[in-house]
C-alpha positions as CSV (number, residue, x, y, z in Angstrom):
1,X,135.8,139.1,6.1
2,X,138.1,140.0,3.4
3,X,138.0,142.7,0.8
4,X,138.1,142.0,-1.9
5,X,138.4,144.3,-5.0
6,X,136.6,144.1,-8.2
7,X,139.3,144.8,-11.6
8,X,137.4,144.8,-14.5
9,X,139.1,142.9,-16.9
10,X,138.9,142.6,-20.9
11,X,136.8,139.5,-21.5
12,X,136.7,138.3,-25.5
13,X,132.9,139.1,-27.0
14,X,131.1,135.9,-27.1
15,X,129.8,136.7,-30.4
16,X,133.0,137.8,-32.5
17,X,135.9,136.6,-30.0
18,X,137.7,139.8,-30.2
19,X,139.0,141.7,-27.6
20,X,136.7,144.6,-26.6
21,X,138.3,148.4,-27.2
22,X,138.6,150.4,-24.2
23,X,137.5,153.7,-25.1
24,X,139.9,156.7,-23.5
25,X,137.5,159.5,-22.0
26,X,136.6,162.4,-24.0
27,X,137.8,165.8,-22.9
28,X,134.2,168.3,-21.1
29,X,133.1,170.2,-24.4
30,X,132.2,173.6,-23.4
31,X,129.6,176.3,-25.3
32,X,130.9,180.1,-25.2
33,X,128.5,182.3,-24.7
34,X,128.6,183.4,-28.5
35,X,127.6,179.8,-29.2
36,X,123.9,180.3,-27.1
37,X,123.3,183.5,-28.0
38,X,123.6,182.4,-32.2
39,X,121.3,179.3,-31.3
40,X,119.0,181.5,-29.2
41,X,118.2,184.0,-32.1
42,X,118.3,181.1,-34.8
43,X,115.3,179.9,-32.7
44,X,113.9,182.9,-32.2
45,X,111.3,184.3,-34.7
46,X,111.8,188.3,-34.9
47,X,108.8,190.4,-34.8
48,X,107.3,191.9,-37.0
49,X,106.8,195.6,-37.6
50,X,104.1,195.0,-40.0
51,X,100.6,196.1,-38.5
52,X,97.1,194.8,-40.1
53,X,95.0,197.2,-40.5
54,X,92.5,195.0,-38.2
55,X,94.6,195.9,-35.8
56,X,94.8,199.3,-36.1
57,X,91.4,199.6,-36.2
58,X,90.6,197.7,-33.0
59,X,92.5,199.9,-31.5
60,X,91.3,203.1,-32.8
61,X,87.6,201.5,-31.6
62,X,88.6,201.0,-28.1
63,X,90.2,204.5,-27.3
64,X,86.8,206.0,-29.1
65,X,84.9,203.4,-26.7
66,X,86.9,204.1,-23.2
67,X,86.3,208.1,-24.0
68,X,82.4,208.0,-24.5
69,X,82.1,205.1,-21.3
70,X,80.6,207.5,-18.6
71,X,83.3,207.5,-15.8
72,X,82.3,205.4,-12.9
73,X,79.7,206.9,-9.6
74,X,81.5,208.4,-7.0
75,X,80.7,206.8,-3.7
76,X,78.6,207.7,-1.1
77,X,79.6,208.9,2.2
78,X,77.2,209.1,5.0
79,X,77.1,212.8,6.4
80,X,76.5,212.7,10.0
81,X,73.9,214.5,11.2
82,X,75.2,217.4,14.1
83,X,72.5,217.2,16.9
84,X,73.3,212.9,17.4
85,X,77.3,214.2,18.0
86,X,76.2,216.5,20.4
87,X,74.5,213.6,22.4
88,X,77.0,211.3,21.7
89,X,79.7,213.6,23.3
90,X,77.9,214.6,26.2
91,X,77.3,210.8,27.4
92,X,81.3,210.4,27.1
93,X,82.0,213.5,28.9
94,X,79.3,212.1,31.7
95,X,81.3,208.8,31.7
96,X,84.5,210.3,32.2
């Protein structure tokens, strides 16, 4: 087994019969920082500090809303009832 290794070598284009260009490689082209951050707020649509009045008055109507909305039922705990804890405890104690 022999190995062999593969040149590439300028062939003549079938079509014109020139020699093909060999095209040197092109230096990494970096972006600084200052680059992304011009692109990113060209892309970027600003807000706007214009309010409608629509909403401003949506608003208004759902602070008057949440303040007249009764506020929600307090649970309900179970009391215990004293006379079952005294049986209770003395059936323990009798375990013990």
């Amino acid at each position: 087994m022999s190995n062999s290794t593969l040149t590439k070598k300028a062939t003549p284009d079938a079509v014109t019969g020139t020699q093909p260009t060999v095209a040197e490689p092109q230096p990494p082209v970096l972006v600084t920082e200052q680059q992304v951050m011009f692109a990113t707020a060209a892309a970027v649509r600003p807000r706007s500090t214009y309010v409608s009045i629509t909403a401003r008055m949506s608003g208004a109507l759902r602070v008057v809303a949440d303040a007249l909305r009764p506020p929600p039922p307090r649970p309900h705990y179970a009391r215990s009832a004293a006379y079952i804890e005294r049986g209770r405890m003395s059936r323990e104690m009798e375990r013990l």
